[in-house]
C-alpha positions as CSV (number, residue, x, y, z in Angstrom):
1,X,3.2,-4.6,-12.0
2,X,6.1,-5.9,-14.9
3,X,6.6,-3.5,-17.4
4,X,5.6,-6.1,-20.2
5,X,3.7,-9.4,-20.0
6,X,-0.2,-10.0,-19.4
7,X,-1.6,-10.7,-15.7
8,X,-1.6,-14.1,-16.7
9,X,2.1,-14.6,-17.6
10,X,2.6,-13.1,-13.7
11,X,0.6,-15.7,-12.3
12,X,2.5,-18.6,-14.3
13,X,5.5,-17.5,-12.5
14,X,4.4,-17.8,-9.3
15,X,2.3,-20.9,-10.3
16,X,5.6,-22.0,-11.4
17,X,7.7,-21.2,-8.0
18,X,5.2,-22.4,-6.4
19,X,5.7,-26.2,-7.9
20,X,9.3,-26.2,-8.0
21,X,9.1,-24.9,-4.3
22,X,12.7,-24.3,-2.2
23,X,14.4,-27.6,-3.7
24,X,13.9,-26.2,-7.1
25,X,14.6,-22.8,-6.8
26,X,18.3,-23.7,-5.5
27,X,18.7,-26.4,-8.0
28,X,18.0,-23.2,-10.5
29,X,20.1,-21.3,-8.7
30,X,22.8,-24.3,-8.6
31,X,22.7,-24.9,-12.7
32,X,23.4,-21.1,-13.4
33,X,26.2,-21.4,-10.8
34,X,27.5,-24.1,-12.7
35,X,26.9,-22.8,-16.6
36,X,28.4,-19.3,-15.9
37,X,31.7,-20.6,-14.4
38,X,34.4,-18.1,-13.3
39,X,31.7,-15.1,-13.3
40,X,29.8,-16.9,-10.6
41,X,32.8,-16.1,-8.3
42,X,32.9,-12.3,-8.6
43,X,32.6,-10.2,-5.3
44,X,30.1,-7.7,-7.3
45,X,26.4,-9.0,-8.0
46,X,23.8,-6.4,-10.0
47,X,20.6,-7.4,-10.3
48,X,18.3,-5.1,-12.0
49,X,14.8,-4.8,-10.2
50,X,13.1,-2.0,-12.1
51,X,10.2,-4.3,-12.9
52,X,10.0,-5.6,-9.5
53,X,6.5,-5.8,-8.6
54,X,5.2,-3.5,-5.4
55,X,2.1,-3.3,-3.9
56,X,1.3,0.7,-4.0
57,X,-2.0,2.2,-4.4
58,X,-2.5,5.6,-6.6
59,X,-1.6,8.0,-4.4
60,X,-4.9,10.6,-3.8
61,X,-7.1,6.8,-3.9
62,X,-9.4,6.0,-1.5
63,X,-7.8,2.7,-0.6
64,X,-5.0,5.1,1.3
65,X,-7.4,6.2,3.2
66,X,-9.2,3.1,4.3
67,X,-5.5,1.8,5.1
68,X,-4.6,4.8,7.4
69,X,-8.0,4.1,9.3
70,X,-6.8,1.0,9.8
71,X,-3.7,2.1,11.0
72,X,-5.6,4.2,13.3
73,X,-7.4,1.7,14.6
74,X,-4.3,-0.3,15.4
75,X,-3.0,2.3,17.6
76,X,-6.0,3.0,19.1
77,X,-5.9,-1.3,20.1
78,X,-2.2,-1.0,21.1
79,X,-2.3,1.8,23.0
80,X,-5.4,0.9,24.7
81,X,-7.0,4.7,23.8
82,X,-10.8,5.8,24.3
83,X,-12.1,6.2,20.6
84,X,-15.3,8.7,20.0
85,X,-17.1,6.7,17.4
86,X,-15.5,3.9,15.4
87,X,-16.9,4.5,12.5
88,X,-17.7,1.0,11.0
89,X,-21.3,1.1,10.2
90,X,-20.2,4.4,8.2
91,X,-17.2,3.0,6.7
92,X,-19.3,-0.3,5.6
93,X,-22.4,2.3,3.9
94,X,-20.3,4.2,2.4
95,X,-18.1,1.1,0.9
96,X,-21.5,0.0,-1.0
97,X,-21.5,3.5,-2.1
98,X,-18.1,3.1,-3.9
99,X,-18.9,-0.1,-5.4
100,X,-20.1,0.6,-8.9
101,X,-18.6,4.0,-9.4
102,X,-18.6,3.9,-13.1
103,X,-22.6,3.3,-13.4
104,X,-23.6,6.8,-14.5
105,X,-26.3,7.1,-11.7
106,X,-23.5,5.8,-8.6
107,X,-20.6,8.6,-9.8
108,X,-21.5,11.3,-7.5
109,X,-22.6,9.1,-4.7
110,X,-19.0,7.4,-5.1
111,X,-17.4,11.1,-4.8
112,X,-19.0,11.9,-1.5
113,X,-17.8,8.8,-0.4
114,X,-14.1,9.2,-0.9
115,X,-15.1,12.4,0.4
116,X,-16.5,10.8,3.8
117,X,-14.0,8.4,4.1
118,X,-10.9,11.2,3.7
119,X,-12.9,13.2,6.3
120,X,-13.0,10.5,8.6
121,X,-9.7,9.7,8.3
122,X,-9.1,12.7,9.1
123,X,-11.0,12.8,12.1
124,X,-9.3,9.6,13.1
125,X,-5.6,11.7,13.3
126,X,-6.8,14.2,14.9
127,X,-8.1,12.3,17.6
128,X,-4.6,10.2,17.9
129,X,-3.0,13.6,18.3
130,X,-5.2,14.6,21.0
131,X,-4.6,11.6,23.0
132,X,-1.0,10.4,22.1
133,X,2.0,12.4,23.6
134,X,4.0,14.4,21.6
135,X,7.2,12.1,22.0
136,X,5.3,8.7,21.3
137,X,6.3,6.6,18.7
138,X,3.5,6.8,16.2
139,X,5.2,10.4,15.6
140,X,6.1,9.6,12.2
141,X,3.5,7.6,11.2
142,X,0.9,10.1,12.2
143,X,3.0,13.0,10.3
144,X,2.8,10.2,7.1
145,X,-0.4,9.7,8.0
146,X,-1.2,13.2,7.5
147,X,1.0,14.2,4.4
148,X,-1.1,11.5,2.4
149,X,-4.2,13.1,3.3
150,X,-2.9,16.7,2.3
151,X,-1.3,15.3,-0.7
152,X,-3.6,16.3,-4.2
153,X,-3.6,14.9,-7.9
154,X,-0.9,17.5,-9.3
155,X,1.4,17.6,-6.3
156,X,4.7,15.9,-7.0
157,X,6.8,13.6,-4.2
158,X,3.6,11.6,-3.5
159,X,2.8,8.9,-1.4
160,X,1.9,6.1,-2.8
161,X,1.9,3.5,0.0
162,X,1.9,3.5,3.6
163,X,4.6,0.3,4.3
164,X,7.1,1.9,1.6
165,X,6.9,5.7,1.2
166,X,10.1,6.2,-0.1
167,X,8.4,3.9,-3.3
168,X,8.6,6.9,-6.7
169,X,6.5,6.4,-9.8
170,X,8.5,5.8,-12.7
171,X,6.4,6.1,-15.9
């Protein structure tokens, strides 16, 4: 997310990219070329992208999970591998579980939940393990797969998405 600015102000931006479209981000591009002159031409560019927007997830959440399953189940599909149970009739009862944790009545069905779903992650990288050889490529993703899962709320070098790992917090 940008460090300062509403929601809102985000989506005018890309409301506003989205209008100009290629032509008019060159043309942009073109103008500042022009109006800073002689400093266009240095070798050297720095752009400063602390407020670059990523898409991470907080790290222990339960959407982590749900995305490794995926994973999981893409591996499983690539690799053509026999699966135990796929889980979806689970995953999709326990989704409706999560939905409206903050209702006092739906807070500890939502914990089990994220319980569930963690453990059946779990079971889901096991069962690649089991199946996949030791050398395959899904090594490292398996291992990642594995540290998110062991990761806890206090812990520090966290995950906090699957697609960029290397992402830190800054706050």
């Amino acid at each position: 997310m940008f460090a300062c600015g509403s929601l809102s102000e985000a989506s005018e931006r890309i409301h506003f990219r989205n209008r100009i479209g290629t032509k008019g981000i060159e043309q942009i591009l073109q103008e500042s070329i022009r109006i800073n002159g002689k400093d266009a031409e240095d070798k050297d560019v720095r752009i400063d992208t602390t407020v670059q927007e990523k898409n991470i997830r907080f790290p222990t959440d339960d959407k982590l999970y749900k995305n490794i399953i995926a994973k999981c189940y893409q591996v499983v599909q690539e690799e053509q591998l026999p699966i135990r149970q796929s889980y979806t009739r689970t995953l999709k009862k326990l989704s409706y579980n999560q939905r409206f944790r903050h209702h006092p009545t739906n807070k500890s069905k939502a914990k089990q939940a994220d319980k569930k779903v963690k453990t059946i992650a779990g079971r889901l990288i096991r069962e690649l393990e089991r199946d996949l050889a030791p050398s395959s490529t899904y090594q490292a993703d398996i291992n990642l797969f594995k540290k998110v899962l062991a990761q806890k709320k206090t812990d520090s070098n966290k995950i906090y998405s699957l697609h960029e790992p290397d992402v830190p917090c800054i706050y």
